[in-house]
C-alpha positions in Angstrom: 13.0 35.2 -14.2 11.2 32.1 -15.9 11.9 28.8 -14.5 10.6 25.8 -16.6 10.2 21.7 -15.5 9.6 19.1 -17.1 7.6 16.3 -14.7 8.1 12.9 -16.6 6.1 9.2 -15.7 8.7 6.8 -16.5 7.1 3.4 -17.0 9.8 0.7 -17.3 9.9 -3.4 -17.7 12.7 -6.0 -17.2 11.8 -8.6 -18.7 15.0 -10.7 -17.6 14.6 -10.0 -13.9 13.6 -13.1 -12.4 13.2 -11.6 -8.4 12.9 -8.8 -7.0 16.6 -8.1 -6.1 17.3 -8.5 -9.3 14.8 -5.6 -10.1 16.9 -3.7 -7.6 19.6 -3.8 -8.8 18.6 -2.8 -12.0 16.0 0.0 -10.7 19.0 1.4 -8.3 21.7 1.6 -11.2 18.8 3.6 -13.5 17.9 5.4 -10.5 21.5 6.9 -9.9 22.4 7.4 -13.4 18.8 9.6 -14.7 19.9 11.7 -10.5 24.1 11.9 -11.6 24.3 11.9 -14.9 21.1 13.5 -16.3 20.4 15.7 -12.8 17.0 14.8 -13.2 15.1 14.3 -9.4 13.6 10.7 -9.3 11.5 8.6 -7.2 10.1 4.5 -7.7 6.0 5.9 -7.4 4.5 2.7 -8.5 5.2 -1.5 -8.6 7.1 -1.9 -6.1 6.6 -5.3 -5.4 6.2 -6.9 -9.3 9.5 -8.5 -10.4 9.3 -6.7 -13.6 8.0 -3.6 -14.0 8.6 0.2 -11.9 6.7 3.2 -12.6 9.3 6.5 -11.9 8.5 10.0 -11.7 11.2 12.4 -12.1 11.6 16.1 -12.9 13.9 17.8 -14.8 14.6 21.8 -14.8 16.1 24.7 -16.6 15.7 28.2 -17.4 13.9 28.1 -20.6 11.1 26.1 -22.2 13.6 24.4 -24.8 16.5 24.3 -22.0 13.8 21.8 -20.3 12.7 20.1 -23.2 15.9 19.0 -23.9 16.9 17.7 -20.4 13.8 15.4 -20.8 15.2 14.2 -24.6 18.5 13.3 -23.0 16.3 11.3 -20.5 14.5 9.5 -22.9 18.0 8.8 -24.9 19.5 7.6 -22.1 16.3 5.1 -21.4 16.2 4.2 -24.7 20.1 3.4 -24.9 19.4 1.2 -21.7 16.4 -0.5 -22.3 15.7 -0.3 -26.1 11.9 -2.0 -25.9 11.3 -2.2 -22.3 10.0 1.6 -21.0 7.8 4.2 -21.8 7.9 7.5 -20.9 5.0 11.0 -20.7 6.1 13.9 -20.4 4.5 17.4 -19.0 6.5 20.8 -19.5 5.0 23.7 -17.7 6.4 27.2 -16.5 6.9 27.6 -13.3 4.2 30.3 -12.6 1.2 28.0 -14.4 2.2 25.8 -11.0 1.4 28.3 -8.6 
């Protein structure tokens, strides 16, 4: 049995956040949505103290290379959707045995 993940550097700006909660707030909503919605594993790796800008890293699985690739397009739709000029996102797909 294959397993594949994606590993995805989610680099996002709010440009209407004018404090830190408001980043938050924001950042938390994302956070929960890309975790529930999307199952997708995510963490805040970077910016944690700029008003406007968060750097994610999240990771998405499945059982096939195209299974994966797809979890990480509905990631980016869902970004896109949400904050239409304000994220970019790189992406890495591997197998699971070129990890170990």
């Amino acid at each position: 049995m294959t397993a594949f993940v994606a590993l995805l550097t989610i680099h996002l700006h709010f440009p209407d956040a004018g404090s830190l909660k408001a980043k938050r707030k924001d950042l938390s909503s994302i956070k929960a949505q890309l975790h529930t919605r999307l199952g997708a594993a995510v963490s805040e790796v970077d910016h944690q103290d700029l008003w406007q800008r968060a750097t994610l890293a999240a990771a998405v699985v499945a059982g096939s290379q195209g299974g994966v690739e797809q979890a990480a397009d509905r990631v980016e739709r869902f970004l896109d959707a949400r904050l239409p000029q304000g994220f970019r996102m790189e992406r890495v797909v591997a197998a699971f045995e070129e990890l170990v």
